[in-house]
N, CA, C and O atoms as a Tinker XYZ file with bonds, in Angstrom:
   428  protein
     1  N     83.602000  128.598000  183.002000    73     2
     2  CA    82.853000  129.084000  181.900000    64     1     3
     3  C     83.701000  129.114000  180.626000    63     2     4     5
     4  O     83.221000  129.002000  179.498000    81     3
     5  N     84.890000  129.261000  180.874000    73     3     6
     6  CA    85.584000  129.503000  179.713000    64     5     7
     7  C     85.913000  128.408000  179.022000    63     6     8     9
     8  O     86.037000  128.298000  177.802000    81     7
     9  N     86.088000  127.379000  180.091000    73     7    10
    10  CA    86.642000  125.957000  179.340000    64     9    11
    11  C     85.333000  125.420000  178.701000    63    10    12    13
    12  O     85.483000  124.746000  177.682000    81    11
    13  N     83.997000  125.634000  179.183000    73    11    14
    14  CA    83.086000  125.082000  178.470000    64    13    15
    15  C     82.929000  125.731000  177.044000    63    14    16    17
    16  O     82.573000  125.060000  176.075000    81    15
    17  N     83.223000  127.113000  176.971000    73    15    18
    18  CA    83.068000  127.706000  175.646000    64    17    19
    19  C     83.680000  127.108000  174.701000    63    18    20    21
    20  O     83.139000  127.167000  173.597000    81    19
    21  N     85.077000  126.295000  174.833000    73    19    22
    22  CA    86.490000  126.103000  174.657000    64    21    23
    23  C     85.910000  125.186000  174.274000    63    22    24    25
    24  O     85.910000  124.815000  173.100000    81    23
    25  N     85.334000  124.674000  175.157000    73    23    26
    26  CA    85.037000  123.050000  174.694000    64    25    27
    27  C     83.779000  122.828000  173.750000    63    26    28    29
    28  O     83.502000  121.687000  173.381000    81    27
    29  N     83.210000  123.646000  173.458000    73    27    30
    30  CA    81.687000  123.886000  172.776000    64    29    31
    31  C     82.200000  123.946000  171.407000    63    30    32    33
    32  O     82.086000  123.107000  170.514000    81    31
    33  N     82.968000  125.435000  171.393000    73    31    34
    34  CA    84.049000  125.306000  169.855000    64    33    35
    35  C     84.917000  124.213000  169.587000    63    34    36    37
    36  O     84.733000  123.962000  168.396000    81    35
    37  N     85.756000  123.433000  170.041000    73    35    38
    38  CA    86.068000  122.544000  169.790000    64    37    39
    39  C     85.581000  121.397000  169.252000    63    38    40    41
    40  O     86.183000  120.748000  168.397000    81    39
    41  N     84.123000  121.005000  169.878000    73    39    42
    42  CA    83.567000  120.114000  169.513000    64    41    43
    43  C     82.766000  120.413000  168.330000    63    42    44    45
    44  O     82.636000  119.597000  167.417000    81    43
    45  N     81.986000  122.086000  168.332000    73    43    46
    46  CA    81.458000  121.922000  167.059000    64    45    47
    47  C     82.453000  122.269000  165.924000    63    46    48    49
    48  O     81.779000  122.660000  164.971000    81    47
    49  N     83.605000  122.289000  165.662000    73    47    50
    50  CA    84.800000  122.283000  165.097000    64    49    51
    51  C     85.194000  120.942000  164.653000    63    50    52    53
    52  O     85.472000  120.827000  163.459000    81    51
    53  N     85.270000  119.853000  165.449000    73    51    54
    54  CA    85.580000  118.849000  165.673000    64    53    55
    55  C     83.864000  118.029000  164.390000    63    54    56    57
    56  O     83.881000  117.388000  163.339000    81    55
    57  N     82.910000  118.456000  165.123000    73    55    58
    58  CA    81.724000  117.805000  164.271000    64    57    59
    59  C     81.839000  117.996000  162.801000    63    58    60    61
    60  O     81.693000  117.214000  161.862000    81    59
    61  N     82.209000  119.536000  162.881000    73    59    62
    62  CA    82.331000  120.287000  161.050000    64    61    63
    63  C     83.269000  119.770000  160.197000    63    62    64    65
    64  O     83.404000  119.708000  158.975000    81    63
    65  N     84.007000  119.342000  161.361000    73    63    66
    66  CA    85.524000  118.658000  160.720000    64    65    67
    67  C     85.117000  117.226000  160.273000    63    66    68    69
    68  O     85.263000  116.955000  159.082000    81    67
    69  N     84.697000  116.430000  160.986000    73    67    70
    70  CA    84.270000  115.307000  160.356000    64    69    71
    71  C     83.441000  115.318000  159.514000    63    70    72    73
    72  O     83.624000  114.532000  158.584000    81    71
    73  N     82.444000  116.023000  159.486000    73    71    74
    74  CA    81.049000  116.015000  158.596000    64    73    75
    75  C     82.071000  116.241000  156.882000    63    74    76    77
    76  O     82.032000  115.573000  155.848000    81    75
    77  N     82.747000  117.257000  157.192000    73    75    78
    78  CA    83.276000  117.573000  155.802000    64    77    79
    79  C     84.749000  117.088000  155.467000    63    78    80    81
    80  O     85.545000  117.465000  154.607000    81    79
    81  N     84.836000  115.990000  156.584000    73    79    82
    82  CA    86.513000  114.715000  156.045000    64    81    83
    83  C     85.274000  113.697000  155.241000    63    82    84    85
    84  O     85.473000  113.472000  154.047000    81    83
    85  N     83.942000  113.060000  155.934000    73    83    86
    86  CA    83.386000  112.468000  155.593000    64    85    87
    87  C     82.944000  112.665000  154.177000    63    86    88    89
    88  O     83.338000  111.835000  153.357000    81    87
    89  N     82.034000  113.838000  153.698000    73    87    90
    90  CA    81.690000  114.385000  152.812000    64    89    91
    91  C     83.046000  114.581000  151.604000    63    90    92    93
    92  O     82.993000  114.065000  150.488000    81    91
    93  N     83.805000  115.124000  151.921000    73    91    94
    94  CA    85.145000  115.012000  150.758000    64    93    95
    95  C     85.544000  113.547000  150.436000    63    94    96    97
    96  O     86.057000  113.308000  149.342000    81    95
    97  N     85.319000  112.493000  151.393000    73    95    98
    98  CA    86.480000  110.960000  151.411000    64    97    99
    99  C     85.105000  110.570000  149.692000    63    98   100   101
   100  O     85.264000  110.256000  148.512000    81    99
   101  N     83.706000  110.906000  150.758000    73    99   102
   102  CA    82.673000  110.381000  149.675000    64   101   103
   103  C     82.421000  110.934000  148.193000    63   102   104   105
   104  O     82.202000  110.180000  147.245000    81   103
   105  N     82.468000  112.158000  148.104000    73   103   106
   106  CA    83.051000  112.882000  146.330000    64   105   107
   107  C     83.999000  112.402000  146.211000    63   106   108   109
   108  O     84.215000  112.011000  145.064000    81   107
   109  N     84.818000  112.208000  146.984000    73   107   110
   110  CA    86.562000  111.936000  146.032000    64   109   111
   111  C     86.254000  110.599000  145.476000    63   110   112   113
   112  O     86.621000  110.238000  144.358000    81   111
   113  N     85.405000  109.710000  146.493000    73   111   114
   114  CA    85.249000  108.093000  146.309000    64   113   115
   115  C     84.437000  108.534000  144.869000    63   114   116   117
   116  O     85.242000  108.529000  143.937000    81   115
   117  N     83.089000  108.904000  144.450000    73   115   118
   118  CA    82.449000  109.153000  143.278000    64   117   119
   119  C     83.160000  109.585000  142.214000    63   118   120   121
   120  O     82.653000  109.313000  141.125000    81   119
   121  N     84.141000  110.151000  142.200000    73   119   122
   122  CA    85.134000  111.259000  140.896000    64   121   123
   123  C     85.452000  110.252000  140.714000    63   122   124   125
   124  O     84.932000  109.615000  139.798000    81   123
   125  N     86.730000  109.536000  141.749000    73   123   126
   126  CA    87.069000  108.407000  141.074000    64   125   127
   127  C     86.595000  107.662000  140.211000    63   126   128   129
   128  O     86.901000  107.738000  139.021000    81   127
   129  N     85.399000  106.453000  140.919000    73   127   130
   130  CA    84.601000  105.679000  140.139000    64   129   131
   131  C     84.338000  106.624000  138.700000    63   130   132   133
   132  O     84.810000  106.065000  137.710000    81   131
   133  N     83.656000  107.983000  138.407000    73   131   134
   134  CA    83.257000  108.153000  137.160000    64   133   135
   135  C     84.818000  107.924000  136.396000    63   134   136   137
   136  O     84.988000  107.135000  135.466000    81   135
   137  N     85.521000  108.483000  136.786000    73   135   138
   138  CA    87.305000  108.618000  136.087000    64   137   139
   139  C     87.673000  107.150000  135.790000    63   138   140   141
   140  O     88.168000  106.855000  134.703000    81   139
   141  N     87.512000  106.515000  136.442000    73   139   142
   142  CA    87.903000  104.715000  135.887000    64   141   143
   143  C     87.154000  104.382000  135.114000    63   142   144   145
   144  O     87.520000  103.885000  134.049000    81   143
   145  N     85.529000  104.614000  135.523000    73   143   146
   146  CA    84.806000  104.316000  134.561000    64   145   147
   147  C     84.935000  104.580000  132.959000    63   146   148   149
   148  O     84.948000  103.756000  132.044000    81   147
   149  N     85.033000  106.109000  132.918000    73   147   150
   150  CA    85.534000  106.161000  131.797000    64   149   151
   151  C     86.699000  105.712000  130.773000    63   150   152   153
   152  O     86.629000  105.481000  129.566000    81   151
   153  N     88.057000  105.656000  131.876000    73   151   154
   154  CA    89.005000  105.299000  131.568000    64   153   155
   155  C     88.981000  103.808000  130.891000    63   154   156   157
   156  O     89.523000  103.397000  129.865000    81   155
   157  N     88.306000  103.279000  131.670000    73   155   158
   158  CA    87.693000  101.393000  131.373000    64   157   159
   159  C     87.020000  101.211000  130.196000    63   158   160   161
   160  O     87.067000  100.084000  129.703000    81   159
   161  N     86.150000  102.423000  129.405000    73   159   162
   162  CA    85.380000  102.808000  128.221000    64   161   163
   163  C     86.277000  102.979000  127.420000    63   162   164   165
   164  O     86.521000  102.122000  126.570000    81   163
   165  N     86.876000  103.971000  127.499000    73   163   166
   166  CA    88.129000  104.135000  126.679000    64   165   167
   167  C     88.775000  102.789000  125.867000    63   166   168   169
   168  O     88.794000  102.430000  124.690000    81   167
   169  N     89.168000  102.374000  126.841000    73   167   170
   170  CA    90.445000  100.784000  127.030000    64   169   171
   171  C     89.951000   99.874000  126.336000    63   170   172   173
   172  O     90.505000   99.121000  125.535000    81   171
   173  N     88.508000   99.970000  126.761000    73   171   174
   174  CA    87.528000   98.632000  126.052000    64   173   175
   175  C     87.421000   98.858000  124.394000    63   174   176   177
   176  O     87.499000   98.045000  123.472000    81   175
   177  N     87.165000  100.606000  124.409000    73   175   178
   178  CA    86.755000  101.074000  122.876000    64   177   179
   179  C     88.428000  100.258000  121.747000    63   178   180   181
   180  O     88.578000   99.450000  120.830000    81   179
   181  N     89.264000  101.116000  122.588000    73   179   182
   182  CA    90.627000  101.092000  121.725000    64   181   183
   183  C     91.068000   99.583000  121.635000    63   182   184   185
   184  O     91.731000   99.125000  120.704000    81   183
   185  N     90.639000   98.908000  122.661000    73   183   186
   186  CA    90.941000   97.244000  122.683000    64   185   187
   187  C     90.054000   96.243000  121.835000    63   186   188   189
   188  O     90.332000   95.088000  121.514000    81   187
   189  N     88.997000   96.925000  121.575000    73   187   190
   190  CA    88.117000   96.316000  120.636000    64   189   191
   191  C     88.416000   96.706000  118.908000    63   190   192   193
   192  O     88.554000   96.025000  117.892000    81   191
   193  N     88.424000   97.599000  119.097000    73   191   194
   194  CA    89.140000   98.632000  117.733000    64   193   195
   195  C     90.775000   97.244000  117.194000    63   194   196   197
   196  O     91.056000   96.692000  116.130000    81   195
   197  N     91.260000   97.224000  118.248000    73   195   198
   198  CA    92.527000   96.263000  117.534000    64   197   199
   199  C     92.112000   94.878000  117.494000    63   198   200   201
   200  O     92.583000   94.048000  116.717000    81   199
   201  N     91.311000   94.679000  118.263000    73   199   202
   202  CA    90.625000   93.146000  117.815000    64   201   203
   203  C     90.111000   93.316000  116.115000    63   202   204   205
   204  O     90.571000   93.020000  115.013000    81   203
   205  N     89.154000   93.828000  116.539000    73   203   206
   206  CA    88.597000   94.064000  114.772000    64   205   207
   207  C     89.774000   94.235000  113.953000    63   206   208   209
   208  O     89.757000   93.456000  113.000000    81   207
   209  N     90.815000   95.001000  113.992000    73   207   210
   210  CA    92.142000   95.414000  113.090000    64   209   211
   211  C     92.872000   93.817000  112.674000    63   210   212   213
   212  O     93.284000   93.517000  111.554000    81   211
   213  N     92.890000   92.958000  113.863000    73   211   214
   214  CA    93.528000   91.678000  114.012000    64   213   215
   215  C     92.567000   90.704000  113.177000    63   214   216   217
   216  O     93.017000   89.722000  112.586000    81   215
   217  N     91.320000   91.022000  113.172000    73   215   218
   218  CA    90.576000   89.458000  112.488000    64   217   219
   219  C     90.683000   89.932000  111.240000    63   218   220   221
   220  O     90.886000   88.973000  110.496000    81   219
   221  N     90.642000   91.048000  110.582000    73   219   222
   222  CA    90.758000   91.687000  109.350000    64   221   223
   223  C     91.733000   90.809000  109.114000    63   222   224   225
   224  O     91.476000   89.662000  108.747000    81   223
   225  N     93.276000   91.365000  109.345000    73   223   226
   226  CA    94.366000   91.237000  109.232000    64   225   227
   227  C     94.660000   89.110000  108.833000    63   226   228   229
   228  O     95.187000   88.564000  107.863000    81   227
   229  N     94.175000   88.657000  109.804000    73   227   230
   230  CA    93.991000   87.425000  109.937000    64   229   231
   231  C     92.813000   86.690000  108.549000    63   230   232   233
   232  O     93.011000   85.724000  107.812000    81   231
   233  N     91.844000   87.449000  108.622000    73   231   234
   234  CA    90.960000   86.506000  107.915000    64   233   235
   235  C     91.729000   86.976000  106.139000    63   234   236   237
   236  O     91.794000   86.089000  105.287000    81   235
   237  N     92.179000   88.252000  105.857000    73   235   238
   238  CA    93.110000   88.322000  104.447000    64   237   239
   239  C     94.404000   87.355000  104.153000    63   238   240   241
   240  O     94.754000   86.885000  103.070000    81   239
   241  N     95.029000   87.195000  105.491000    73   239   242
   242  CA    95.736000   85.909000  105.298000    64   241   243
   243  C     95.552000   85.079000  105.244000    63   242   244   245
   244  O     96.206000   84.517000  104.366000    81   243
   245  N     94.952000   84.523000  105.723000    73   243   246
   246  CA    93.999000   83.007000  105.336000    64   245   247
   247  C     93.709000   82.952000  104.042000    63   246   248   249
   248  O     94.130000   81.942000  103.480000    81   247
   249  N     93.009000   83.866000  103.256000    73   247   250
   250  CA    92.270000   84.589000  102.638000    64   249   251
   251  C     93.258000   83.932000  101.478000    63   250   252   253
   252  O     92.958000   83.008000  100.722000    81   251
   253  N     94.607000   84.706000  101.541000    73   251   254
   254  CA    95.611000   84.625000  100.691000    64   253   255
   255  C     96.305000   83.273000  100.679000    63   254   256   257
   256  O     96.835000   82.826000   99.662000    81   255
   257  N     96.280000   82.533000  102.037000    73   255   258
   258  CA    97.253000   80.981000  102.083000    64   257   259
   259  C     96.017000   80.297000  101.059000    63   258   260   261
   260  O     96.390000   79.782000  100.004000    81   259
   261  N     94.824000   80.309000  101.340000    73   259   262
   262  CA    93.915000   79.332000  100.868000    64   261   263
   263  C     94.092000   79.498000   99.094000    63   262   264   265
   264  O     94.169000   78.577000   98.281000    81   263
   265  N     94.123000   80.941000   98.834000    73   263   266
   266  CA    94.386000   81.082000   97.474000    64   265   267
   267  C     95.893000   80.376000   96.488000    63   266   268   269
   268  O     96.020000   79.804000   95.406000    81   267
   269  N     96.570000   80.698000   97.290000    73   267   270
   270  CA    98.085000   79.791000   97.168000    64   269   271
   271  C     97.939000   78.259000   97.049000    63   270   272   273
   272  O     98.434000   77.608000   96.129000    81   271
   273  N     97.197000   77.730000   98.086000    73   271   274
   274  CA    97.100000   76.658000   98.461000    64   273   275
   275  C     96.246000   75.597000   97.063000    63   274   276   277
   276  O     96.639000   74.520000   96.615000    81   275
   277  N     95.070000   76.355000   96.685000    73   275   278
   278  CA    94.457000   76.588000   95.717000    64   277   279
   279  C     95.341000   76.142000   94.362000    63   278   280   281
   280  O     95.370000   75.016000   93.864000    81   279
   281  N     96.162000   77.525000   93.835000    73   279   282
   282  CA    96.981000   77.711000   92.972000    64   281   283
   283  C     97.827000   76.120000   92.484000    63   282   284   285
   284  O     97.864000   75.505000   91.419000    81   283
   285  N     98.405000   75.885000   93.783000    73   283   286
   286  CA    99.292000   74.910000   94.649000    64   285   287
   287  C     99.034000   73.797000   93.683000    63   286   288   289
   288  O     99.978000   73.394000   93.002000    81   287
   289  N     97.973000   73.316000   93.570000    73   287   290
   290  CA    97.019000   72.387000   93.759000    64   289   291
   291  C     96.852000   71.882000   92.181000    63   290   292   293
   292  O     97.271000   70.832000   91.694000    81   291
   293  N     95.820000   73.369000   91.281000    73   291   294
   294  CA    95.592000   73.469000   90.011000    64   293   295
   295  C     97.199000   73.024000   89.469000    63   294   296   297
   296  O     97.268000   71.909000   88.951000    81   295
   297  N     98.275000   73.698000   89.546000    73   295   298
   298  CA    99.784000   73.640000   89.011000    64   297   299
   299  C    100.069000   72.418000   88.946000    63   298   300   301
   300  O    100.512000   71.838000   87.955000    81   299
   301  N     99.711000   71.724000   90.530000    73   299   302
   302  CA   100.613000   70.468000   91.153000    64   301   303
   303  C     99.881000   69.605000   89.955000    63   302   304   305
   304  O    100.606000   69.387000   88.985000    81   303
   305  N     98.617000   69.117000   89.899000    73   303   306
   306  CA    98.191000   67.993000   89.306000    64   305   307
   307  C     98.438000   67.639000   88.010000    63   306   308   309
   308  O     98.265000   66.448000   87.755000    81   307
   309  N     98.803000   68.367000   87.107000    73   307   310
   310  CA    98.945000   67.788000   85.668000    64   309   311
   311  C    101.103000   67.159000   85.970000    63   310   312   313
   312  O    101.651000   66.280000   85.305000    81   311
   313  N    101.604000   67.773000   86.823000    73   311   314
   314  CA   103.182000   67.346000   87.060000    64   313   315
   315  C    103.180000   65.981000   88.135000    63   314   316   317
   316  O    104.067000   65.131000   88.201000    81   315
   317  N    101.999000   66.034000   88.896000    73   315   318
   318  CA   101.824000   64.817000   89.496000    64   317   319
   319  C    101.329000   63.161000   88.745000    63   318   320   321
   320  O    101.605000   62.009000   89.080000    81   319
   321  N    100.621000   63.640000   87.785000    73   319   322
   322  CA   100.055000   63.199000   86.872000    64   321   323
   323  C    101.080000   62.389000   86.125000    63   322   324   325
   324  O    101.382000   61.197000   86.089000    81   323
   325  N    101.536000   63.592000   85.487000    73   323   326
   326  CA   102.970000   62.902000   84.581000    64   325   327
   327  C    103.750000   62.384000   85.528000    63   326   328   329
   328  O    102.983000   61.468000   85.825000    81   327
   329  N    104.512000   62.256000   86.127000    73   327   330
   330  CA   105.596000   61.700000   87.076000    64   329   331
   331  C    104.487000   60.266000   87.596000    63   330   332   333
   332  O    105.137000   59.227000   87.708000    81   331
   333  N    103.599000   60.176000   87.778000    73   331   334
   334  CA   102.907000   58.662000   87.998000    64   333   335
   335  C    103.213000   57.766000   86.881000    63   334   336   337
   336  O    103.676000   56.630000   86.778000    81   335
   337  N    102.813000   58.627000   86.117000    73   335   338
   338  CA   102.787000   57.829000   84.190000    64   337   339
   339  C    104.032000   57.115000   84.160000    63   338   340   341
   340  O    104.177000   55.908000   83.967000    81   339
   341  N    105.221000   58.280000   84.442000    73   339   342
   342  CA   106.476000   57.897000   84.085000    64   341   343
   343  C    106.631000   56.489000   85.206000    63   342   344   345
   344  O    106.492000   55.273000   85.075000    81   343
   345  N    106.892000   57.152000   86.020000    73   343   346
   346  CA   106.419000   55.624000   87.258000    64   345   347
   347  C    106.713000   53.922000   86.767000    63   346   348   349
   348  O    107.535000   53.006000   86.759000    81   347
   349  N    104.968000   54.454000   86.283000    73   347   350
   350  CA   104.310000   53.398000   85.994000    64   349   351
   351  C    105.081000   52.303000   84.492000    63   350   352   353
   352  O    105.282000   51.093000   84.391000    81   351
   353  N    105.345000   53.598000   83.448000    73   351   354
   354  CA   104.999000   53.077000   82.291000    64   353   355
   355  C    106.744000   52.826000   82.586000    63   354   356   357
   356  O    107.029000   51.648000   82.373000    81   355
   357  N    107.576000   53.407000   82.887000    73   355   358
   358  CA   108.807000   53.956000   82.933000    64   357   359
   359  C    109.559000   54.820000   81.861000    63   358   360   361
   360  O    110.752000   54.899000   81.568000    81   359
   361  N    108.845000   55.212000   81.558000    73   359   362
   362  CA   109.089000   56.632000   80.547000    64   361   363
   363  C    107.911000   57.476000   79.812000    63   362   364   365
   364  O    106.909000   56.961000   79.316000    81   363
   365  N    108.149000   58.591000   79.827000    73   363   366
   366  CA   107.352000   59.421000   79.078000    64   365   367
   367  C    107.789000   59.537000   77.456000    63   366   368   369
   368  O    108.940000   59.415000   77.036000    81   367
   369  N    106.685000   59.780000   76.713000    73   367   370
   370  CA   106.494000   60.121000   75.431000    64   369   371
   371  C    106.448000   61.076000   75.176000    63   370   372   373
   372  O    105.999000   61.826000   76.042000    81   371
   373  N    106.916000   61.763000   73.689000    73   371   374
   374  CA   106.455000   63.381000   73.538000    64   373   375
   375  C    105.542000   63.520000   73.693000    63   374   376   377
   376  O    105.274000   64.336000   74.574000    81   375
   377  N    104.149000   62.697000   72.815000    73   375   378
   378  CA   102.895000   62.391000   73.310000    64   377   379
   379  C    102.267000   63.313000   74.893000    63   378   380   381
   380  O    101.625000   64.345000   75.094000    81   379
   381  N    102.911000   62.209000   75.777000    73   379   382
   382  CA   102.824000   63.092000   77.085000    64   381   383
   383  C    103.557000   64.231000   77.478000    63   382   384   385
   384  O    102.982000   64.937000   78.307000    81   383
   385  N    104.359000   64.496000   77.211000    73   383   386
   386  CA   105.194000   65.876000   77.127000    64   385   387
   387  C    104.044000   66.938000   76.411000    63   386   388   389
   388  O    103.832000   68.021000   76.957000    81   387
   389  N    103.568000   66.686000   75.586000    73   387   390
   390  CA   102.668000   67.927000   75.130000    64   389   391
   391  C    101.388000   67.877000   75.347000    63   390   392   393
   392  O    100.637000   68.785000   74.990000    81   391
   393  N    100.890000   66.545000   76.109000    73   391   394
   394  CA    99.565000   67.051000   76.574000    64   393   395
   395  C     99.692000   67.400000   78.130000    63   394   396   397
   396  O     98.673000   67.515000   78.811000    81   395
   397  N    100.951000   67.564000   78.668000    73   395   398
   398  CA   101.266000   68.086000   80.138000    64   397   399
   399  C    101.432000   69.727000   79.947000    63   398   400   401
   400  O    100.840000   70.577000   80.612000    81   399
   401  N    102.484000   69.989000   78.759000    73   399   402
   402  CA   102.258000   71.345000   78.255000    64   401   403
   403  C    101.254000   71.730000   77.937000    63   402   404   405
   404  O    101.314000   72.953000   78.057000    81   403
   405  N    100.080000   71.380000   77.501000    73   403   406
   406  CA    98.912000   71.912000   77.442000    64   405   407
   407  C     98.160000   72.283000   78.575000    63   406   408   409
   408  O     97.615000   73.380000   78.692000    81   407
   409  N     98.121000   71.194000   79.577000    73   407   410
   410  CA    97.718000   71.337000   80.643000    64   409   411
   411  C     97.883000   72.462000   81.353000    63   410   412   413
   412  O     96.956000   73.141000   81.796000    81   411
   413  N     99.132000   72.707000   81.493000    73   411   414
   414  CA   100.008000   73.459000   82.196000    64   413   415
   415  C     99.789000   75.090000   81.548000    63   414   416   417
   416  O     99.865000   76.112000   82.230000    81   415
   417  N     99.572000   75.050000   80.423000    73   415   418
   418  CA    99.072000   76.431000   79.951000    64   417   419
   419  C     97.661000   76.680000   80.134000    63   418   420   421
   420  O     97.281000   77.837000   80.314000    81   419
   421  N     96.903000   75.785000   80.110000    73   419   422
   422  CA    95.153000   76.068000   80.473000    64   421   423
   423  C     95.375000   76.510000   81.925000    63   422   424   425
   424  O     94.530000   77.362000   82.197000    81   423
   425  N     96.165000   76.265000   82.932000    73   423   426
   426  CA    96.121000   76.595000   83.756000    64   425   427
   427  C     96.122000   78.109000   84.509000    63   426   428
   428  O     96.043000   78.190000   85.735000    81   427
């Protein structure tokens, strides 16, 4: 009689015990998932946040080479201009000397 009692508690001990290893493994499994989840929200927010920071960053430089490039360009042609002439003709004139200075100041 006694060992069956023994054994009655044991087993429903043994059942309670699993029911609630089972029941804890499965909340702990759910906490997790919400905790990554969020964590993954987070990561995505702050990782997107420096993307946007980066195309900013990127499209003002561009922004600025193209303007240079630009600049580059307006400057270069009246000195490209003259230096062909000379080239060509094999010397420059004051003539051209001051309509390159002109140039060069409209600019």
């Amino acid at each position: 009689m006694i060992f069956e009692v023994a054994g009655a508690i044991l087993l429903s001990l043994g059942t309670g015990g699993a029911i609630v290893l089972a029941l804890s493994s499965w909340l702990g499994k759910v906490w997790a998932e919400r905790l990554m989840a969020k964590e993954t929200a987070k990561h995505n927010h702050e990782l997107e946040q420096l993307r946007s920071s980066l195309q900013i960053q990127a499209d003002q430089s561009a922004q600025s080479y193209k303007q240079k490039i630009d600049l580059y360009k307006e400057v270069g042609a009246p000195l490209i201009e003259l230096l062909v002439k000379a080239q060509n003709i094999g010397s420059i004139t004051p003539a051209d000397m001051q309509a390159f200075e002109r140039r060069q100041l409209h600019c």
